[in-house]
N, C-alpha and C positions, 0 to 999 in steps of 0.2 A: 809364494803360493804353493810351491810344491812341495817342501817341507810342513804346512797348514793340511795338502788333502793325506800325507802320511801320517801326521798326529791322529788327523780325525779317524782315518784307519785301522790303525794302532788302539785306540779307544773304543772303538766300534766293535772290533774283535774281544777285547777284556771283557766290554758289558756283555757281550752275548755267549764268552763261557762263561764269567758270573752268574746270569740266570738260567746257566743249565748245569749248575752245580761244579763244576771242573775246576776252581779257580780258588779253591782251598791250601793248595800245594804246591811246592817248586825246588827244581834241584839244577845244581851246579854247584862249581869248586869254591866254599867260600872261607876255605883255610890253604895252607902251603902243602898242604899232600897233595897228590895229584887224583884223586878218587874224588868223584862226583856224591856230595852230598845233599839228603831228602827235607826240604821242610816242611812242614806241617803245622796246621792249627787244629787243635783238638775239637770236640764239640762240649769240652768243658770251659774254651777260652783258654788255652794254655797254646803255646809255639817252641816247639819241636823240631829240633836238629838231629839225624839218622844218618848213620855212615851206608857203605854198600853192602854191611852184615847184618843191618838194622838195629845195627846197640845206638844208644843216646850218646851225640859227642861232648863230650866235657863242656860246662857250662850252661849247659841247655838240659831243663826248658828254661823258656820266661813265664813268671808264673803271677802275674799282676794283681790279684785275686785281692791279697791285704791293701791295696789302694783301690778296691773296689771298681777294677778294670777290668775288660776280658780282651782277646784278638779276635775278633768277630769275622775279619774278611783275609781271604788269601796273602799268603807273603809274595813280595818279588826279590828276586838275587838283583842289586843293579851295584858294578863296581865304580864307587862314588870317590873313592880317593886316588883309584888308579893305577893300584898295587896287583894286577895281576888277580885278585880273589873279590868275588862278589860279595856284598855287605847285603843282611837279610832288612828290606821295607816292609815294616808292619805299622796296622790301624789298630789303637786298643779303643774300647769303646765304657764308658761309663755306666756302670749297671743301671745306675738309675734315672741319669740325667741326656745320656746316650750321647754325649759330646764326644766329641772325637780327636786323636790324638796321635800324631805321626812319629814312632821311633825307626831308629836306625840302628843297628848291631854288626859287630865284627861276629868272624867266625868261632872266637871262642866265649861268644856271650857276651863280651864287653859293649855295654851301649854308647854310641857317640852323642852325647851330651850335646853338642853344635847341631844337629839333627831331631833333635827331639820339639815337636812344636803340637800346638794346639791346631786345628784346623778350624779354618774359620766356616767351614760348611758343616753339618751331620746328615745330610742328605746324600753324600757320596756312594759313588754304583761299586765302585772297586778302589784296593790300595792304588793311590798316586803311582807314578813314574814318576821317575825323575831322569832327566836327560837335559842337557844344553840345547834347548832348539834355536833362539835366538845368536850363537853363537858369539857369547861376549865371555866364552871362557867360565861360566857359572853356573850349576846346573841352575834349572826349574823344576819346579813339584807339578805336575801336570795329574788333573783329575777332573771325571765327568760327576755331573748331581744328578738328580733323580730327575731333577726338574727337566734335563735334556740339556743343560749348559756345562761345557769344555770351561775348565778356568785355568789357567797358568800363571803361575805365580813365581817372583822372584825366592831366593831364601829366605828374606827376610817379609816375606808373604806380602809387598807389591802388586797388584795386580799387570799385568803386562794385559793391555786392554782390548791390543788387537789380533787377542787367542782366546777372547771371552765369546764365543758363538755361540747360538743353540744347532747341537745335534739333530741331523736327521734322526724321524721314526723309525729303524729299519725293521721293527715286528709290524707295521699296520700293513 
C-alpha cells in the first residue's frame, strides 16, 4: 500500500505540471560525460538533446515528421538498463489519428527498438514512467488517462490490475 500512495503521488505531481505547462523539458546525464544534459520538445514536434553550452548533442534531434509523427508531451530521463546514464522516454503522437506511441533513446540517439511500443490508451495526461514498482526485477510503464485512471502495465503491456485505480480530483 505504501509503494500504491507514492505512485499515486508521483502521478499527481506529473499531471499538475503537465497542465501548468512545465513538463516539456528534462535534464540529466544521459551519455558518459559528466555534464548534465537539456531535453526538449520543440513546438514543431521535434526532441532536442542540448549540452551545458546549448549546442545539439550529436544524434539529436528526432525528427518523426516523415512517418507522420510529432512528440507532443514532455521527455523523462529514466536509467532503464542501468548503466549509470539516463535513457530519454518520449510519447510521438500521430498527426492524424493521434494514436500514441512509446520510444526509448540512448544518449547518442540510438533508439531501443525493445522499448518502442504502441500505447494502448491516447488519452494519456503525461509520458509514462517507467520504474519496477512491483518488484519482480522488470520495470513497468506506469501512466495516468484523462479519464482519471492510473494504469500499469507489464512490458509486454499486461495489465497489473491492482494498479488500475481511478485518481483523485485534486483541481475540484
Amino acid at each position: 500500500m505504501k509503494h500504491l500512495v507514492t505512485l499515486l503521488a508521483l502521478l499527481s505531481a506529473a499531471v499538475l505540471a503537465a497542465q501548468d505547462g512545465y513538463a516539456r523539458s528534462a535534464a540529466g546525464n544521459i551519455d558518459s560525460s559528466i555534464a548534465v544534459e537539456r531535453v526538449t520538445v520543440s513546438n514543431d514536434g521535434k526532441l532536442f538533446v542540448w549540452d551545458k553550452e546549448g549546442k545539439q548533442v550529436p544524434g539529436w534531434p528526432k525528427d518523426l515528421s516523415a512517418q507522420k509523427r510529432i512528440f507532443s508531451y514532455g521527455p523523462r530521463l529514466v536509467d532503464i538498463d542501468i548503466d549509470q546514464q539516463a535513457e530519454v522516454v518520449a510519447v510521438s503522437e500521430d498527426k492524424d489519428g493521434g494514436d500514441l506511441k512509446l520510444h526509448v533513446f540512448k544518449g547518442n540517439g540510438t533508439e531501443l527498438a525493445s522499448w518502442s511500443f504502441e500505447l494502448p490508451d491516447d488519452d494519456i495526461v503525461e509520458t509514462p514512467l517507467i520504474s519496477d514498482v512491483n518488484r519482480d526485477s522488470s520495470p513497468e510503464i506506469i501512466y495516468s488517462t484523462a479519464r482519471g485512471v492510473v494504469n500499469v502495465f507489464r512490458r509486454d503491456f499486461k495489465a497489473i490490475s491492482e494498479f488500475n485505480l481511478p485518481i483523485l480530483n485534486l483541481r475540484a
